[in-house]
VOLORO-909960 format. One record per residue (C-alpha): residue number from 1; x, y, z. Coordinates in nm, 4 decimals, padded with zeros to 6 digits, m for minus. Example, Ala and Ser with C-alpha at 12.3 -4.5 7.8 and 13.67 -1.06 7.14 Angstrom:
BEGIN
R,1,01.2300,m00.4500,00.7800
R,2,01.3670,m00.1060,00.7140
REM end
This chain:
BEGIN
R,1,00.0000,00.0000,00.0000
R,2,00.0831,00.3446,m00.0653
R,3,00.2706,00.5270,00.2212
R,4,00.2384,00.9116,00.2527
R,5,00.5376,01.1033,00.4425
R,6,00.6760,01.4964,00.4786
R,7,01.0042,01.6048,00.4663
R,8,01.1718,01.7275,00.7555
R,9,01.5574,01.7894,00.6255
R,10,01.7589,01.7604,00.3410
R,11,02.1337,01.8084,00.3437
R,12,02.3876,01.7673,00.0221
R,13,02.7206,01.6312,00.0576
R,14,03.0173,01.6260,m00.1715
R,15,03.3230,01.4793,m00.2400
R,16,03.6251,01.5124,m00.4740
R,17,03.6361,01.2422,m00.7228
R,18,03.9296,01.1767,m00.9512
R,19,03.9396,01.0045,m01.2873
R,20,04.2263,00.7330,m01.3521
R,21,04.1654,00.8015,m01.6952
R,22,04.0428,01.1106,m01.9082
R,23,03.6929,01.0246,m02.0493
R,24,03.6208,01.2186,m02.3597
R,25,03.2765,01.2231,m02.4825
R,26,03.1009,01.5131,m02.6818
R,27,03.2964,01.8169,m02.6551
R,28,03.4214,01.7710,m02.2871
R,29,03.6651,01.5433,m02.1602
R,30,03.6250,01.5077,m01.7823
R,31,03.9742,01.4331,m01.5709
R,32,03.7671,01.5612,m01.2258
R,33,03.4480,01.6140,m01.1106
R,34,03.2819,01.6141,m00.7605
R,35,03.0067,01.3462,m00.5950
R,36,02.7531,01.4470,m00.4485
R,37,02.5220,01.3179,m00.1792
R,38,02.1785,01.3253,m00.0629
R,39,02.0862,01.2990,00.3127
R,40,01.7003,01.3377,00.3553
R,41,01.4716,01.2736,00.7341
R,42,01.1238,01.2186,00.6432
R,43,00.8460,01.1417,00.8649
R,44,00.6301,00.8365,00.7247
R,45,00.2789,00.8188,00.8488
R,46,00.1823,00.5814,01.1175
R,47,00.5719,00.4842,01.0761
R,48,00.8056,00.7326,01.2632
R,49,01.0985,00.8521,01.0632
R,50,01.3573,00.7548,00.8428
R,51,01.6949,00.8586,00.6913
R,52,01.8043,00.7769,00.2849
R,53,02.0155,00.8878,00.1195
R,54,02.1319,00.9106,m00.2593
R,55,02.4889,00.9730,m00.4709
R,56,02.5476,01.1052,m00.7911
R,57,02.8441,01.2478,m01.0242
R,58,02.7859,01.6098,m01.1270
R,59,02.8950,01.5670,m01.4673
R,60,02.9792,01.8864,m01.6059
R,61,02.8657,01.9959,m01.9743
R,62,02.6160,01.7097,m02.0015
R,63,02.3323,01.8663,m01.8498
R,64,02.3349,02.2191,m02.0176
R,65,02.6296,02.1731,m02.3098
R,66,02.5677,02.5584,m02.4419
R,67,02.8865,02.7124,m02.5806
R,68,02.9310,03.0019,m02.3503
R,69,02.8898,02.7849,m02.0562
R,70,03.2367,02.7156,m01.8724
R,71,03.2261,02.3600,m01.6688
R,72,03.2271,02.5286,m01.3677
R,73,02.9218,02.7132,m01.4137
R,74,02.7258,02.4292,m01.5672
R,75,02.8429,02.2248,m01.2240
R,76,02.6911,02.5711,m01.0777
R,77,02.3789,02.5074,m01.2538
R,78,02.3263,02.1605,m01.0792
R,79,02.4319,02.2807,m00.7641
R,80,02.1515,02.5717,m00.8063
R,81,01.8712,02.3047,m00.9018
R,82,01.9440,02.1152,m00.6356
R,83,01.9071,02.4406,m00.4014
R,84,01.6135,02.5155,m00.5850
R,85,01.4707,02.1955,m00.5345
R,86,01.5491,02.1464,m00.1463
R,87,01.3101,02.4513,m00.0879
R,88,01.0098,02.3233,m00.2782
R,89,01.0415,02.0426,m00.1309
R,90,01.1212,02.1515,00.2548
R,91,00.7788,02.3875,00.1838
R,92,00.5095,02.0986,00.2001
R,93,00.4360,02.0470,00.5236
R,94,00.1498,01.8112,00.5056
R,95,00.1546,01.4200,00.4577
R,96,00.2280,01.3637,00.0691
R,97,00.2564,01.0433,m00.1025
R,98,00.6373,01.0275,m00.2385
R,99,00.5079,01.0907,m00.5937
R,100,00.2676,01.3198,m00.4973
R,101,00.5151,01.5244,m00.3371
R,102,00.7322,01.4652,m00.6829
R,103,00.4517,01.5799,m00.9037
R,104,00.3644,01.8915,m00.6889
R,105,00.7297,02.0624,m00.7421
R,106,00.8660,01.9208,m01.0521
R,107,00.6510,02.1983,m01.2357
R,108,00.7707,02.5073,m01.0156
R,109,01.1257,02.3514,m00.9861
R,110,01.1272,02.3893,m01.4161
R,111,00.9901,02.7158,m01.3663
R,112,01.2299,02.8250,m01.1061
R,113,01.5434,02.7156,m01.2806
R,114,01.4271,02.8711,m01.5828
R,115,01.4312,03.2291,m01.4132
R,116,01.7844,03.1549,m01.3608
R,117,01.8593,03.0519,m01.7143
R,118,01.8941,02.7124,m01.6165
R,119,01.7426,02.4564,m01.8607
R,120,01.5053,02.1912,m01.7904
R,121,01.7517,01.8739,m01.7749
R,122,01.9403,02.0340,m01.5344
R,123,01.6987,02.1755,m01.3394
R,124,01.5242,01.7869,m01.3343
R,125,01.8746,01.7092,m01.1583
R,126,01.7379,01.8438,m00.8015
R,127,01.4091,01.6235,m00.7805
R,128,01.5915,01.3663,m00.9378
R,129,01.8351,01.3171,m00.6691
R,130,01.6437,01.4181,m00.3437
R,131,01.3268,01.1593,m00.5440
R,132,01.6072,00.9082,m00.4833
R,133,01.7021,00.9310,m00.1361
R,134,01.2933,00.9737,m00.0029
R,135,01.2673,00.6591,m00.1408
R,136,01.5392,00.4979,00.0475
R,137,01.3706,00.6464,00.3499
R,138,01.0657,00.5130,00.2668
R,139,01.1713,00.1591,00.2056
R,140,01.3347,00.1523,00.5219
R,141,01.0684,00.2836,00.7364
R,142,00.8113,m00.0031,00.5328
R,143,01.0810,m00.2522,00.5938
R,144,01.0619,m00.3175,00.2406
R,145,01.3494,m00.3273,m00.0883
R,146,01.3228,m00.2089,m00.3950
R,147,01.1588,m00.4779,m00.5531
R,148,00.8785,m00.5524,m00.3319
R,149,00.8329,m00.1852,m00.2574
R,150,00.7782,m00.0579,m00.6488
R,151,00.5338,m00.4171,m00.7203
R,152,00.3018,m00.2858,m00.4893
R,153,00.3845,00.1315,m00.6206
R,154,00.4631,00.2042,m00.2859
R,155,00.5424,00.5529,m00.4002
R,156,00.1893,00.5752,m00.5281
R,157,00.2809,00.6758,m00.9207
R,158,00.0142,00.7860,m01.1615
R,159,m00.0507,00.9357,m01.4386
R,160,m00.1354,01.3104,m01.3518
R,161,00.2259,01.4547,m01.5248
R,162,00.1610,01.2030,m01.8371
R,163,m00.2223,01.2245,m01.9850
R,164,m00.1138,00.9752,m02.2533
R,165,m00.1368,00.7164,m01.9846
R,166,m00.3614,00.6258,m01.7145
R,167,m00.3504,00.5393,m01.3707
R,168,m00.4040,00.1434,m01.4319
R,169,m00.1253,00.0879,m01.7117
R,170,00.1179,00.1918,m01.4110
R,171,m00.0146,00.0019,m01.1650
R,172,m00.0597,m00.2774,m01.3823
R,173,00.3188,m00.2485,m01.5017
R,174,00.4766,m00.2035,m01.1845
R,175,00.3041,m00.5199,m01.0868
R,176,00.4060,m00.7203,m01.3450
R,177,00.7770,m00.6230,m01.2670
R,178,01.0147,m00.9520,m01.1937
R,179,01.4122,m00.8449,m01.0768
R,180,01.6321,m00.9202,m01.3134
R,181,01.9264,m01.1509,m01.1405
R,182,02.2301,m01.0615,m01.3789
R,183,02.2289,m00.7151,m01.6193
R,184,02.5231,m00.7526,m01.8279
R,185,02.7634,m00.4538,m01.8374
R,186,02.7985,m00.2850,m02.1508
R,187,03.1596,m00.1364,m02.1540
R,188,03.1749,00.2535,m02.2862
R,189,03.4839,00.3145,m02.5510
R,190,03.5600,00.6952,m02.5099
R,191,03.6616,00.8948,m02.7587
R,192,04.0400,00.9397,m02.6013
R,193,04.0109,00.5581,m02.5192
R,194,04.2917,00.3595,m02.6878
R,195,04.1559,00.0851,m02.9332
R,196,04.4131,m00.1381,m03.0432
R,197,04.6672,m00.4157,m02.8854
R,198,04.7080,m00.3743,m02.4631
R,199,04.4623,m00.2057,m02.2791
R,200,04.2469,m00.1728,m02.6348
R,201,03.8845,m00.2394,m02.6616
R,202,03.9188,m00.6506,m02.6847
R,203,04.1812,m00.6587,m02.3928
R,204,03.9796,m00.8575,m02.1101
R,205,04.1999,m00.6408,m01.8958
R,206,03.9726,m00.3630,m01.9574
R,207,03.6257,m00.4643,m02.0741
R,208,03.5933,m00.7122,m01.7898
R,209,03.4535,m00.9739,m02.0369
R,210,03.1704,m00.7492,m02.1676
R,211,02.9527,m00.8532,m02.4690
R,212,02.8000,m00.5085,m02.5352
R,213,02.9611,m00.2427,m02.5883
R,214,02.8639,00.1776,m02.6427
R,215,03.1022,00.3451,m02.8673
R,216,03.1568,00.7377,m02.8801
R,217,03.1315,00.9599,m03.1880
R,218,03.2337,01.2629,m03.2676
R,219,03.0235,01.3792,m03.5254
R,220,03.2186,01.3928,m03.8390
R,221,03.0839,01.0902,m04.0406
R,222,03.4535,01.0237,m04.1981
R,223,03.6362,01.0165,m03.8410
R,224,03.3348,00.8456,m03.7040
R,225,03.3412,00.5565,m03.9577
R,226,03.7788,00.4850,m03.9911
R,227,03.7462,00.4578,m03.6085
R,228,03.4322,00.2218,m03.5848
R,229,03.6091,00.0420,m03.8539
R,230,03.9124,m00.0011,m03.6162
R,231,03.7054,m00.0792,m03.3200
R,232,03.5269,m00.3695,m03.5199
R,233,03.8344,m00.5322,m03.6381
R,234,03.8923,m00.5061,m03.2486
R,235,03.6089,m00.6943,m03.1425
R,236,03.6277,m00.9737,m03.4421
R,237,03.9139,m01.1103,m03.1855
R,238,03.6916,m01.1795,m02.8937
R,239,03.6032,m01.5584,m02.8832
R,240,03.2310,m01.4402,m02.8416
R,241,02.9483,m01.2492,m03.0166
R,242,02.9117,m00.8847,m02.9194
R,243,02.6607,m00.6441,m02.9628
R,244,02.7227,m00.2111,m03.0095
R,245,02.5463,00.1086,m02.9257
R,246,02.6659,00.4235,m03.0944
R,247,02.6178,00.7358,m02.8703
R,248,02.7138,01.1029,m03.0391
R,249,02.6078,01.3163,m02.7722
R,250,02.4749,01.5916,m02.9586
R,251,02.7807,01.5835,m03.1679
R,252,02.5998,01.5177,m03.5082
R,253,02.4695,01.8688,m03.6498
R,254,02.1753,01.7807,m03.8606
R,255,01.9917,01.5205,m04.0522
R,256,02.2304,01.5674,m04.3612
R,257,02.5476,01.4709,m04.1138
R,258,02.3645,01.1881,m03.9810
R,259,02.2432,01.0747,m04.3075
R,260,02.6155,01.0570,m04.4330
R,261,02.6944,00.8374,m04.0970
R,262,02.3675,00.5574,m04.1880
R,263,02.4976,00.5523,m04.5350
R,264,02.8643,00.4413,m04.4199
R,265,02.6646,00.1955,m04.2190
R,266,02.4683,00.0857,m04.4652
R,267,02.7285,00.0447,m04.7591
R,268,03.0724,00.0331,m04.6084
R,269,03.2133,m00.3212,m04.6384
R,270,03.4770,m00.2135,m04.3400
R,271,03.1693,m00.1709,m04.1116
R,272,02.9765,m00.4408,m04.1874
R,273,03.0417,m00.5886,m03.8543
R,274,02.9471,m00.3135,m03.6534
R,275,02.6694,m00.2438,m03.8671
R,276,02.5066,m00.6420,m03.7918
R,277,02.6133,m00.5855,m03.4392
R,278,02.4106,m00.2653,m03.3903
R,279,02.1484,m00.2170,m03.1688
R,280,02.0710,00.1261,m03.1741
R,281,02.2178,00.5172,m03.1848
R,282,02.1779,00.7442,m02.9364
R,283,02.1426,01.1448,m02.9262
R,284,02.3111,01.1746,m03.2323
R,285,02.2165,01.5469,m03.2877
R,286,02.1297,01.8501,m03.0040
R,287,01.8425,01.8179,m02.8229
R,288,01.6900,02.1412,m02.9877
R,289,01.7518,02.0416,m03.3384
R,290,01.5946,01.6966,m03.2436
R,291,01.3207,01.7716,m03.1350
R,292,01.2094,01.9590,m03.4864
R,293,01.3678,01.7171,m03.7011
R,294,01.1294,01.3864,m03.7659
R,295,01.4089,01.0719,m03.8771
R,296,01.1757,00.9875,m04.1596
R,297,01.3935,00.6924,m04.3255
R,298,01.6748,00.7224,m04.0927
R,299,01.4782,00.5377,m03.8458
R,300,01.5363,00.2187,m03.9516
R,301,01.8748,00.2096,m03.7662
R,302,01.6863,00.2267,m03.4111
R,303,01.7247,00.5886,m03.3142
R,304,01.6830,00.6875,m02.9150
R,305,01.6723,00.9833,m02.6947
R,306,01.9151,01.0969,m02.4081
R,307,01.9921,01.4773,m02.3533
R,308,01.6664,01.5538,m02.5046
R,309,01.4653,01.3690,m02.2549
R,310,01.4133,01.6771,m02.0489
R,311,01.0288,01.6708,m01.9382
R,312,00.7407,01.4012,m01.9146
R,313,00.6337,01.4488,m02.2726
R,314,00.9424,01.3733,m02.4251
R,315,00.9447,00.9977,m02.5249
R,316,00.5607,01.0470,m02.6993
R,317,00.7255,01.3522,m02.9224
R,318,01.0227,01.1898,m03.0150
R,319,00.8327,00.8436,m03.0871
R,320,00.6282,01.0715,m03.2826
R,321,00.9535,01.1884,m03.4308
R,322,01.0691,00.8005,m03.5420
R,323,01.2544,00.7734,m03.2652
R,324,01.2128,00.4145,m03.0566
R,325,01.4134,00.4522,m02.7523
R,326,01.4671,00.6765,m02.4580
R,327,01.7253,00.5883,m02.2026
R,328,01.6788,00.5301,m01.8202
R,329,01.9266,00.7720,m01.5840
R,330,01.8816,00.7787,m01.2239
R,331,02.0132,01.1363,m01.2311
R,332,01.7235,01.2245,m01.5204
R,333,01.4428,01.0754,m01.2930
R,334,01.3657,00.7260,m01.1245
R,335,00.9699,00.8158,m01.1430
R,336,01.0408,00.9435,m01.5536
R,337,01.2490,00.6072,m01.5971
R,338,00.9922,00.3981,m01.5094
R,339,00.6698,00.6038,m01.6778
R,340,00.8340,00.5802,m02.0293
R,341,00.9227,00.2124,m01.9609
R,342,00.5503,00.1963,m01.8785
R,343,00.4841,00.3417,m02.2343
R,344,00.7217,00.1404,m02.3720
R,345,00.5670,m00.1733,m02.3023
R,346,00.2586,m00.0492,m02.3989
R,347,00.3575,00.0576,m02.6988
R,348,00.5219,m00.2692,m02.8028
R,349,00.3379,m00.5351,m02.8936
R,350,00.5728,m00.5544,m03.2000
R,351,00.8985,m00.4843,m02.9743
R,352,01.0160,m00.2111,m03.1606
R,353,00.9791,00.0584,m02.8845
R,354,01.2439,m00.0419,m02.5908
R,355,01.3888,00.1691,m02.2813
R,356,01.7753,00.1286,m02.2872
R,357,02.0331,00.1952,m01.9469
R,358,02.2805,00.4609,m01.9481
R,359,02.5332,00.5023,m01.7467
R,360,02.6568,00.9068,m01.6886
R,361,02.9946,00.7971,m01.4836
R,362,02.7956,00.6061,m01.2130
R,363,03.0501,00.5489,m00.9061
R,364,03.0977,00.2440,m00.6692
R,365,02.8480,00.2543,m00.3663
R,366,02.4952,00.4165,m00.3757
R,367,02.5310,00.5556,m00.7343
R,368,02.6170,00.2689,m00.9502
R,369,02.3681,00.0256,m00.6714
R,370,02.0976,00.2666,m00.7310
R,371,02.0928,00.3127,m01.1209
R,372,02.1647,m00.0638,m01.1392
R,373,01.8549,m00.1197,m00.9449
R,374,01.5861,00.0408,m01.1420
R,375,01.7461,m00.0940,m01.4516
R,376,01.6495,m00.3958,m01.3022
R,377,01.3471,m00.3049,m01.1706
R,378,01.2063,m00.2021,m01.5519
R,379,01.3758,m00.4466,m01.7747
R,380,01.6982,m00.3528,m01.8455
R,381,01.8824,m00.6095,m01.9816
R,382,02.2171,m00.4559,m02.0293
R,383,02.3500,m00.1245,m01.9366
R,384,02.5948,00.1051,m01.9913
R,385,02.8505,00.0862,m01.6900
R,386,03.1556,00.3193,m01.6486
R,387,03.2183,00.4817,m01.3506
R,388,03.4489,00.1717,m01.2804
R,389,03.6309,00.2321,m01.5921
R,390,03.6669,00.5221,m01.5545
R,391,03.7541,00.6072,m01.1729
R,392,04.0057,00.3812,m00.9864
R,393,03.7409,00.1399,m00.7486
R,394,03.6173,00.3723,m00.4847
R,395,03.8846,00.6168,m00.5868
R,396,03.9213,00.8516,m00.2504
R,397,03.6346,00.6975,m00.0913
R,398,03.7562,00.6333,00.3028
R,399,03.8648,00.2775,00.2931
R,400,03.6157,00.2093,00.5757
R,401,03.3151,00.3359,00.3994
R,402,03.4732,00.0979,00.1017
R,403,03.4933,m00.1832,00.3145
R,404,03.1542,m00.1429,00.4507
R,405,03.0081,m00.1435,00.1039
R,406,03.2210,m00.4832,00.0116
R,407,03.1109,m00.6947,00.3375
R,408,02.7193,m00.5767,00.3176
R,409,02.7536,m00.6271,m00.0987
R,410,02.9736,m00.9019,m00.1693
R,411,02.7869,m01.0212,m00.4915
R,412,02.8515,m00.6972,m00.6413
R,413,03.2277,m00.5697,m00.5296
R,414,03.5379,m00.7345,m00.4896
R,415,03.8962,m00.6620,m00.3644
R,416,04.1357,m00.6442,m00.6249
R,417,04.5047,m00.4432,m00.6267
R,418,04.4743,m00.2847,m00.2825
R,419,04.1051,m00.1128,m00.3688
R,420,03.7282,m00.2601,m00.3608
R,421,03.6139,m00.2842,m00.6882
R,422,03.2950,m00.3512,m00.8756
R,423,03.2882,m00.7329,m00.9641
R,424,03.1708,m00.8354,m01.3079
R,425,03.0934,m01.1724,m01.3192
R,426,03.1461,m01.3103,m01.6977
R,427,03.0162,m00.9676,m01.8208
R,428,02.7482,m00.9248,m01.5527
R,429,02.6724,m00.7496,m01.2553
R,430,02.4497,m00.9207,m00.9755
R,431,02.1331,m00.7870,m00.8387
R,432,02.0997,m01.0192,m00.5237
R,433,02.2372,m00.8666,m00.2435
R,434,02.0850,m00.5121,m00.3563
R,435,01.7476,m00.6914,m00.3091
R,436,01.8040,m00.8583,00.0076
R,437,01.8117,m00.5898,00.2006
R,438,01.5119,m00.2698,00.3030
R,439,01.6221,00.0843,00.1465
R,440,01.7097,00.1336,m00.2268
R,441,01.9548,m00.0849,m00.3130
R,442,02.2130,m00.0545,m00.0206
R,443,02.2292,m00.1852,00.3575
R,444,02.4434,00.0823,00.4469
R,445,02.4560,00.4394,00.3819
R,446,02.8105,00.6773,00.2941
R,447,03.0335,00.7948,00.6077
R,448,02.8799,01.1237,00.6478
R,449,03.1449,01.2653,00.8843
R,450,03.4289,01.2290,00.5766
R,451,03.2713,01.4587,00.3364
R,452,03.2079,01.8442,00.2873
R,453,02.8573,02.0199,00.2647
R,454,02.8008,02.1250,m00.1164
R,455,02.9269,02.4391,m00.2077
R,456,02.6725,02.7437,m00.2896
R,457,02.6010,02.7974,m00.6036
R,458,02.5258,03.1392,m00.7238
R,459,02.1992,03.2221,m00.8033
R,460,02.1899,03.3330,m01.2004
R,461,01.9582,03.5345,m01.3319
R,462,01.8248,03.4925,m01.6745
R,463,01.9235,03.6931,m01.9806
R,464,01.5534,03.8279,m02.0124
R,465,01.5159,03.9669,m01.7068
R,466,01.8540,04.1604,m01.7324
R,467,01.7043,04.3270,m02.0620
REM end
């Protein structure tokens, strides 16, 4: 049954986080960024209260890629919607079902941020993350994981942000919802990521036995296709069938470029491997010229949405579009993940509409446990994982906190030269122990007393009102 609750604090946490390895995707190529972390109390009715708690990467120039934007002030930006966010949803002081509450500032929060000229997927980023830890607290006041929790819609979802649904599709998909045991890891090739011989794409050294792969573009169909070329060689070594995603993010600037990029795929002999292998691109132009640019005969190649999914009506215009994807992010929304994988079932009695998992850097403990969760929750059958590609195990994490994670998680990390680790099991991860437990997807929370409150962001004011 549906529990209702009120908010009584929220506090944000970060920490510095330190890649072992650039990762170059789009125009940015990230070497640092921060973590950040969610502490809410909520009071559940008839319950008493509860702490959860939540982690993400603020991944700078992902969220708001404009030109003039510095990564610093697009980390600003998240910083700001999370501010934002924390007072909307500090200001309801009556009982609230935790989607209720969700519905009733998601609208403001968009509004809010958009007086401050900050736009609408970063200003999702706030809800998104605080959505995240109520729902921890929740579980663990119900005495209830995950799984269990979301059959029942614990959370109460319906269908008052999406009128293309209704109440009972929900209901009747979160029902239907079996945990997947395994999701298999699908290992992201960066654009500054070295391809050939050690260390290379078909080193087992570095894609931990994946079968799926993502592969980075640039945008310029020529560069794009010698180095997918490269990369398929690559994989024609592995002793087993693999399977690709192609993700531009944003880079591709129109429906001509992308048309020159199908038509290597379609007619060049040194990608015919990749091309068989492909299961679908993603974002492959900006999220403004997307979203007025229908695929027409493009979409045979399985087309989805990322950046552009920035509001509850995004997956119906871009389906209307030709696109048949949209990709689940924890930081874009666990309540927005799991309406459009709602739609997509319902739209898919053929099977060509399909929800897809994306990893945005996802690090060891409550970030990559959380995302790999719902991905489990809604179907996900493989997802993009790279946060431990990316970042050295728990990177600065306090090696207690680390430890604590291992000896509550053991299905899912492992200690391996002197850090704890994420274990892939023959190109899997493990869902058990994040099941076995009440909260969202964790036993144990982050050592609180080891990190730093989250710095102030500025408030920004938009161009408009400076006129």
């Amino acid at each position: 049954m549906p529990l209702r609750l009120k908010v009584n604090d929220i506090a944000f946490f970060e920490r510095p986080l330190v890649f072992a390895r650039p990762f170059r995707f789009g125009a940015v190529t990230i070497t640092a960024s921060t973590q950040l972390f969610v502490r809410v109390e909520i009071e559940v009715e008839g319950k008493g209260r509860a702490t959860g708690a939540s982690a993400e990467m603020l991944a700078p120039k992902w969220f708001d890629k404009r030109p003039h934007m510095t990564e610093a002030q697009s980390l600003d930006g998240l910083r700001r919607s999370l501010a934002i966010a924390r007072e909307f949803y500090l200001a309801n002081r009556s009982f609230e079902t935790a989607f209720g509450l969700h519905a009733s500032c998601i609208g403001p929060q968009v509004a809010a941020c958009a007086a401050e000229d900050i736009p609408p997927l970063a200003a999702g980023f706030g809800p998104a993350e605080i959505d995240k830890a109520i729902l921890d607290a929740l579980l663990r006041a119900a005495g209830a994981n995950l799984f269990d929790g979301m059959t029942g819609n614990i959370a109460d979802i319906d269908a008052r942000l999406t009128p293309d649904l209704d109440d009972a599709a929900i209901a009747r998909f979160l029902a239907t919802r079996k945990r997947l045991d395994r999701v298999a890891v699908r290992h992201t090739v960066g654009m500054d990521d070295k391809v050939e011989g050690e260390g290379g794409v078909a080193d087992a050294g570095e894609n931990a036995g994946a079968r799926y792969f993502k592969l980075k573009l640039n945008g310029d169909p020529a560069h794009d296709a010698a180095r997918l070329a490269r990369i398929g060689s690559e994989l024609a070594r592995l002793p087993y069938a693999t399977k690709v995603t192609l993700d531009a993010n944003e880079q591709y600037a129109d429906l001509a470029a992308l048309g020159a990029l199908v038509d290597r795929l379609d007619h060049d002999a040194a990608l015919e491997s990749i091309a068989a292998s492909l299961l679908y691109i993603e974002q492959p132009m900006p999220r403004d010229i997307t979203k007025a640019s229908p695929l027409g005969g493009l979409a045979a190649r399985n087309f989805i949405i990322d950046e552009a999914d920035d509001s509850y009506d995004a997956f119906p215009q871009a389906r209307a579009l030709g696109y048949r994807g949209i990709s689940s992010k924890s930081c874009k929304g666990i309540y927005k993940s799991i309406i459009n994988a709602t739609r997509a079932a319902a739209w898919s009695a053929d099977g060509r509409h399909f929800i897809s998992g994306e990893d945005l850097t996802c690090q060891a403990g409550l970030g990559v446990q959380q995302d790999l969760a719902l991905g489990a929750l809604i179907g996900v059958t493989h997802a993009e994982r790279n946060g431990h590609h990316y970042v050295d195990g728990f990177a600065d994490t306090p090696a207690d906190e680390a430890d604590a994670f291992l000896a509550a998680h053991p299905d899912l990390y492992t200690r391996a030269g002197g850090k704890v680790r994420l274990a892939i099991h023959d190109g899997d991860l493990l869902t058990g122990s994040i099941a076995a437990v009440p909260g969202f997807a964790s036993s144990v929370h982050p050592d609180w007393s080891t990190m730093q409150p989250l710095k102030r962001p500025t408030p920004r004011v938009s161009q408009e009102q400076t006129v």
